[in-house]
N, C-alpha and C positions, 0 to 999 in steps of 0.2 A: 227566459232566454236559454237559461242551463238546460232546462227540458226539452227545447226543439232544437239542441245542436245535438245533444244525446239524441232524440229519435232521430234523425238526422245521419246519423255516424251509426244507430241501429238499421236504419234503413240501408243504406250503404250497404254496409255490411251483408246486408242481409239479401239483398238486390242485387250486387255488384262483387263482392270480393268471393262469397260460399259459392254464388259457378265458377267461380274464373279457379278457385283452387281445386274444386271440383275436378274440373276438364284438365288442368293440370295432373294433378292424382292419376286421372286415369289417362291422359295422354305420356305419364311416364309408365304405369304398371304397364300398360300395352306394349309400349315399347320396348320394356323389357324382357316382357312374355318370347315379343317376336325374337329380339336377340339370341333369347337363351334358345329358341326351336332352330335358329339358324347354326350356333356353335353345335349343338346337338346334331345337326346335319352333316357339319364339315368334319365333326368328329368324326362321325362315322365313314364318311368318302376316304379322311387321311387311311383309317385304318384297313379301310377296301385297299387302298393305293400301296399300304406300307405289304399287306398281304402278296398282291399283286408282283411288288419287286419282290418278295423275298421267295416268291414259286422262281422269279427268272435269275435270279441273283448264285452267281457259280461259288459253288464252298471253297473252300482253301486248301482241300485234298484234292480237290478237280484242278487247280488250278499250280500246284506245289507239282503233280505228276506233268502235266505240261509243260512247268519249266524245266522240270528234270529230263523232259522229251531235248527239245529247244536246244539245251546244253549240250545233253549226247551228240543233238545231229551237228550242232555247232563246232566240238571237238572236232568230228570224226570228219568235216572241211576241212578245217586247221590242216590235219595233221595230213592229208593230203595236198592240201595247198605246199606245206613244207617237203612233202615228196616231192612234188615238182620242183619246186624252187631250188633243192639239193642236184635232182636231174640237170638242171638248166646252171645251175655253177660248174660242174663237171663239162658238161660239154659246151661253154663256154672257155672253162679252165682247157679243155685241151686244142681249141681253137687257139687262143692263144699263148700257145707252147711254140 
């Protein structure tokens, strides 16, 4: 009896469980073939992408002389806005005198 549950659990074995680990084995290696060729892919697209921005991407001197533009012309309203505003108290002030 000991002998035909042992061949039995050999047959099994031998039958049944070495393909199924088999296809296993090789349903993960594949799989992770594929993965690693797909990160490998996106690796590369990111660094086309990071490339990409950093051709369009303005420096910080491009962009520091622009504000220093910005300001200037900003001031140079100001202080004309306050030209007027000083005009227009005056001759308001001597309207009502």
């Amino acid at each position: 009896m000991n002998e035909t549950l042992f061949s039995q659990i050999d047959n099994w074995i031998t039958v049944v469980e070495l393909p199924a680990l088999s296809a296993l084995f090789w349903m993960i290696w594949h799989g992770r073939r594929e993965t690693d060729g797909e990160i490998d892919a996106l690796k590369g697209q990111l660094s086309a992408h990071q490339i990409e921005i950093a051709r369009h991407y303005a420096p910080s001197r491009d962009l520091h002389t622009l504000e220093n533009r910005l300001t200037a012309h900003l001031l140079r309203i100001e202080s004309k806005l306050d030209a007027t505003a000083l005009k227009t108290e005056k001759i308001s002030g001597r309207r009502g005198e």
